[in-house]
N, C-alpha and C positions, 0 to 999 in steps of 0.2 A: 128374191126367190121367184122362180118362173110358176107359176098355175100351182094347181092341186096337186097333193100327190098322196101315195100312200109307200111307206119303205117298210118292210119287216127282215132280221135279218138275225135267223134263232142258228143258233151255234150248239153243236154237239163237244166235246174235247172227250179223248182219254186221257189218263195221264197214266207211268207205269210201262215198267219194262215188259208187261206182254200187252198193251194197249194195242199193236197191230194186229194180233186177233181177231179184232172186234170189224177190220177191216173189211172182210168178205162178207160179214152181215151188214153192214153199210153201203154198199158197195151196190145193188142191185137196185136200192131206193132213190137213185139218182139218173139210171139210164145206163149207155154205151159211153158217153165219153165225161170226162175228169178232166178239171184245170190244177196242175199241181205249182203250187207259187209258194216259194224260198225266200229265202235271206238271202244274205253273202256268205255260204256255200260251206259252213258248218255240216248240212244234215247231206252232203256228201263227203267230207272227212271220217264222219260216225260211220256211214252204211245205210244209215237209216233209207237215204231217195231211193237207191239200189234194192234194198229191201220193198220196198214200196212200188217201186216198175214192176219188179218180179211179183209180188203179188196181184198190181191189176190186169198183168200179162196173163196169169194161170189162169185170172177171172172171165174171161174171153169167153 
């Protein structure tokens, strides 16, 4: 292990079919921009990414 260090690393989760809700009150605690990181490409067969674009699009 190189030097000191200090990592924290707190996780929010919703879980629940209205859990994207909760996205525009999260959303503004974080800044202008968002790293959105996937699988293998499930949660664009669902809708879910698409749902998700369009939501931080509106957020602008």
């Amino acid at each position: 292990m190189l030097g000191n260090f200090s990592y924290k690393n707190a996780t929010k989760l919703y879980f629940g079919e209205e859990s994207l809700k909760f996205l525009n009150e999260e959303l503004p605690k974080y800044g202008k921009n968002v790293q959105l990181i996937y699988g293998g490409g499930s949660v664009k067969k669902n809708g879910i990414y698409d749902e998700v674009v369009r939501i931080l699009k509106e957020s602008l």
